[in-house]
C-alpha positions as MATLAB code, in Angstrom:
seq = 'XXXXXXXXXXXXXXXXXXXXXXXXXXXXXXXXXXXXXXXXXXXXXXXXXXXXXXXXXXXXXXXXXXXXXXXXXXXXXXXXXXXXXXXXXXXXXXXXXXXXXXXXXXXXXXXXXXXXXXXXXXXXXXXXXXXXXXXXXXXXXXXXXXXXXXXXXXXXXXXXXXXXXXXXXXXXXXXXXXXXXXXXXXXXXXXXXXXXXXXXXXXXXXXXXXXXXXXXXXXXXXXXXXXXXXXXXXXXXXXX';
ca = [
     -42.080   90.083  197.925;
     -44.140   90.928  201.127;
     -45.133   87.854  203.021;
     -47.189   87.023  206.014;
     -46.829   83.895  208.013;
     -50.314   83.343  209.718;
     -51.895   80.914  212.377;
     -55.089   80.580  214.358;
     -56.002   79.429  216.912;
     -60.613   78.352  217.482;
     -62.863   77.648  220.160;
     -63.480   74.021  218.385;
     -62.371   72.434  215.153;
     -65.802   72.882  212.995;
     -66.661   76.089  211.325;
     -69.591   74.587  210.424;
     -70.924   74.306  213.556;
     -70.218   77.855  214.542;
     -66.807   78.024  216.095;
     -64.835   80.902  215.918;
     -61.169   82.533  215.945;
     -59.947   83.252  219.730;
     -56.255   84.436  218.401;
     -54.619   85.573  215.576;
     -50.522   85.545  215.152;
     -49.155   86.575  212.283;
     -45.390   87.621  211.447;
     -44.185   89.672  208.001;
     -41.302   88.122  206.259;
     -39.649   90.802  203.461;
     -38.238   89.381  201.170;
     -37.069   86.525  202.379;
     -36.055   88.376  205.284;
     -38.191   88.337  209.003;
     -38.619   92.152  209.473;
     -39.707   92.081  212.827;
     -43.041   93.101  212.656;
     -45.997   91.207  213.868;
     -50.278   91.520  214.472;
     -51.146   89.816  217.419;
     -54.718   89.650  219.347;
     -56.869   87.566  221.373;
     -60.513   87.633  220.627;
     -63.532   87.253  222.739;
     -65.659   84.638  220.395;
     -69.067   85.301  222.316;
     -69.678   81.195  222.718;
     -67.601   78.957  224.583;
     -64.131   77.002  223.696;
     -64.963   73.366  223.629;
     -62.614   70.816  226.428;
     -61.155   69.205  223.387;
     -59.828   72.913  222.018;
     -58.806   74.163  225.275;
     -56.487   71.239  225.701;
     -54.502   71.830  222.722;
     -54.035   75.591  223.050;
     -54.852   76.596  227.140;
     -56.888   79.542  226.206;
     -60.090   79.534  228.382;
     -63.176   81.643  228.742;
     -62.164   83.542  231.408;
     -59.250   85.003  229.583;
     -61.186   85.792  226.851;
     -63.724   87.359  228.630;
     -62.584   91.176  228.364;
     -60.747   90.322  224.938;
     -61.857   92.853  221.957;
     -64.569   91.377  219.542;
     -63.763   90.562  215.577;
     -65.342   93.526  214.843;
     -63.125   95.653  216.821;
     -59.630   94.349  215.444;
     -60.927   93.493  212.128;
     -59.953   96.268  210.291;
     -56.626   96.404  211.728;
     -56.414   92.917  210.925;
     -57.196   93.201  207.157;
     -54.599   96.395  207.056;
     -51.810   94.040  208.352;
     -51.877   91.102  205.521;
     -53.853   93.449  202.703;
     -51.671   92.652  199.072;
     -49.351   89.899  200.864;
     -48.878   86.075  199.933;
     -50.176   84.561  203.434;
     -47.874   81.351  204.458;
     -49.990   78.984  206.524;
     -50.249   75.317  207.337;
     -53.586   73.627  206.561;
     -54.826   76.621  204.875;
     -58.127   75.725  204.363;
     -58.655   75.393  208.186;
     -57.316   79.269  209.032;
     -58.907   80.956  205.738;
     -62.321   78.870  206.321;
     -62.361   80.111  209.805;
     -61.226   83.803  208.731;
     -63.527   83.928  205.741;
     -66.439   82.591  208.187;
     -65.721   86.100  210.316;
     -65.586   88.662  207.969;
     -68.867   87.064  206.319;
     -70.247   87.254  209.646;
     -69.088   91.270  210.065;
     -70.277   91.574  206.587;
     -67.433   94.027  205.266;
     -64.045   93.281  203.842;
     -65.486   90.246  201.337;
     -63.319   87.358  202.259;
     -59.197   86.197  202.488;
     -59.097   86.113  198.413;
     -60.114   89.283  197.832;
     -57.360   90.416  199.158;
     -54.471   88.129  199.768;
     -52.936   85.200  197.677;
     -52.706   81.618  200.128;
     -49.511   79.073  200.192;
     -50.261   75.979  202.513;
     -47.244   74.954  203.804;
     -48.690   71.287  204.610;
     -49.363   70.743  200.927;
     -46.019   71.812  200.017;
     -44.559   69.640  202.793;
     -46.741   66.843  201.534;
     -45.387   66.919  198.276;
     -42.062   67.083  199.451;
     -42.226   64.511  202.001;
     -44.662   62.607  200.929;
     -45.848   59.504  203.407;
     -44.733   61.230  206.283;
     -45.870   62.922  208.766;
     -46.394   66.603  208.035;
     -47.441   68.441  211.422;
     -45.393   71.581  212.697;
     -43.855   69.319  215.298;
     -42.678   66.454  212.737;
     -41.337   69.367  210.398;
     -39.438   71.184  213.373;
     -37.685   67.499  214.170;
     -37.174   67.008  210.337;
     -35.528   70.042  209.672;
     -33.730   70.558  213.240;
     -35.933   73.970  213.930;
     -36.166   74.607  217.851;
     -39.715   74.273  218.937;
     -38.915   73.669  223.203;
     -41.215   76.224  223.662;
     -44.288   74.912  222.302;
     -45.970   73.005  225.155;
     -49.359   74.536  223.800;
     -50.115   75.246  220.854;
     -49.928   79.477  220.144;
     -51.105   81.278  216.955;
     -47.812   83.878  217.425;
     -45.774   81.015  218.852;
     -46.766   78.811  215.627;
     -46.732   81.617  213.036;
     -42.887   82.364  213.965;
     -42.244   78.760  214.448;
     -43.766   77.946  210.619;
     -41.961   81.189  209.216;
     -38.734   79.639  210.421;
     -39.494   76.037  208.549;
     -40.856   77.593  205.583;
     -38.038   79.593  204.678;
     -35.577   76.638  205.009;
     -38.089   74.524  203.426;
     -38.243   76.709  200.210;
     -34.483   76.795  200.406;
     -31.697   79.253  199.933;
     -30.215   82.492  201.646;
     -32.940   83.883  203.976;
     -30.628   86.506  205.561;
     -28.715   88.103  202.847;
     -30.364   91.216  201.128;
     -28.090   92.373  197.627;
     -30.492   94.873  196.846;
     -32.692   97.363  198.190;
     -30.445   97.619  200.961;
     -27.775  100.218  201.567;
     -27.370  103.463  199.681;
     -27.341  101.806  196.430;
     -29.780  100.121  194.018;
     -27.591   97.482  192.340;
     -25.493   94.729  193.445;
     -22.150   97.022  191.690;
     -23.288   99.816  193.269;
     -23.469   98.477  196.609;
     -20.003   96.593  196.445;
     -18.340   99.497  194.718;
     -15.373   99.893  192.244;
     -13.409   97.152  191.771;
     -10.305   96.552  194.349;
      -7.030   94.925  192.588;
      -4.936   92.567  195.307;
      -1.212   92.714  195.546;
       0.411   90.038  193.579;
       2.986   90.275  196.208;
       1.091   89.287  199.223;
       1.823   86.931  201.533;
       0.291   83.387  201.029;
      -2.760   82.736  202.636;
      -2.949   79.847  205.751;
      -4.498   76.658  204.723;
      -6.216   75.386  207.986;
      -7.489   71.757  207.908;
     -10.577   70.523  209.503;
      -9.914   68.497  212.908;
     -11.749   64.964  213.407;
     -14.053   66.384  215.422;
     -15.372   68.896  212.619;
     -14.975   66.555  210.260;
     -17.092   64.257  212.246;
     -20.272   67.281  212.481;
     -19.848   67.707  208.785;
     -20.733   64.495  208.212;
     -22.984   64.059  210.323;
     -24.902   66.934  209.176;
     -24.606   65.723  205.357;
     -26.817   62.738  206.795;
     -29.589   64.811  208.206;
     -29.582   66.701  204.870;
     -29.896   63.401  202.748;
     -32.666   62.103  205.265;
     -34.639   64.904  205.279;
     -34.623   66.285  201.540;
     -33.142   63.215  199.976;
     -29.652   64.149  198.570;
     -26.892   66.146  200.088;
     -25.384   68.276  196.741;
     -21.954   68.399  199.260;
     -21.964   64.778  199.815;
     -22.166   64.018  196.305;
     -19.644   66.248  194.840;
     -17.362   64.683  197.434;
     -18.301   61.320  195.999;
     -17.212   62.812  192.779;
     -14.120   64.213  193.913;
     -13.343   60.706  195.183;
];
């Protein structure tokens, strides 16, 4: 499944009132997998970014000044996320703004035409519900390294969210067992069957020091705070 983790960043909040998109960040995740690739642009909006805007994300007129129009990147744009599920938090806000462009450049139709939408927040919401749900909140929660993000950045934020959203939705994000390699299946790709010696020598049981033991559990405990339950912890409990 081809994904694209996407973020924006506007000369004000409103669409309404005629603000527009001054960057676009967006990273493809394969998969499950980050491949690497990544659209990037600033835009020059032809208006002004508003104080309050400019204090979240730093991106003033005068840098935007010789930036390439919508027009100019659109297409290139459109290419990049055309047939992919777009991952973004507080959809609405990003697609509204989008949709508001290509209406504007009159070609292209708008986001659904060509893309399906998850919103991050509202799966965060759901999950977490009575919390706070912002990218910063969510990095803390789920111990994902945002140090970098003094402002806020559309390709900053799109690989910060693609890094929460795949261990929100859980699972193996780096292992591949098919469609990778020289063969097609998961038999194919591990090969014929190899028999072990009966004879060998016994493997070495190595126990866990109190230090290790001491991480372990104290990363069971920011498991259980931030999804709830810890399956380790309570098959331990079993156990005992």
């Amino acid at each position: 499944m081809r994904e694209v983790v996407l973020d924006t960043e506007t000369t004000g909040i409103e669409v309404r009132e005629g603000h527009r998109i001054i960057e676009i960040g967006c990273v493809e995740v394969l998969d499950r997998r980050l491949t690497g690739r990544h659209f990037h642009v600033y835009i020059n909006p032809q208006r002004e970014v508003e104080e309050g805007a400019f204090q979240v994300h730093g991106i003033s007129d005068e840098f935007l000044a010789d930036k390439p129009l919508f027009a100019e990147v659109a297409d290139d744009f459109m290419q990049f996320v055309a047939g992919a599920q777009l991952v973004i938090h507080n959809a609405p806000f990003d697609v509204g703004f989008i949709d508001a462009e290509l209406q504007r450049l009159g070609r292209h139709g708008c986001v659904a035409d060509h893309c399906t939408v998850l919103d991050t927040l509202a799966l965060a919401r759901g999950r977490h519900p009575g919390q706070r749900n912002s990218l910063d909140a969510l990095c803390k929660r789920y111990g994902v390294d945002n140090s970098q993000r003094d402002l806020h950045g559309a390709l900053l934020d799109a690989e910060i969210l693609a890094d929460l959203y795949l261990i929100m939705t859980g699972g193996q994000t780096a292992l591949m067992l098919s469609g990778q390699g020289g063969g097609d299946t998961v038999s194919e790709q591990l090969g014929a069957i190899r028999r072990l010696d009966p004879n060998r020598p016994a493997l070495p049981v190595l126990t866990a020091s109190a230090e290790e033991l001491a991480a372990h559990n104290e990363r069971l405990a920011a498991i259980e705070k931030a999804a709830g339950f810890a399956l380790w912890a309570q098959q331990e409990s079993i156990e005992a």
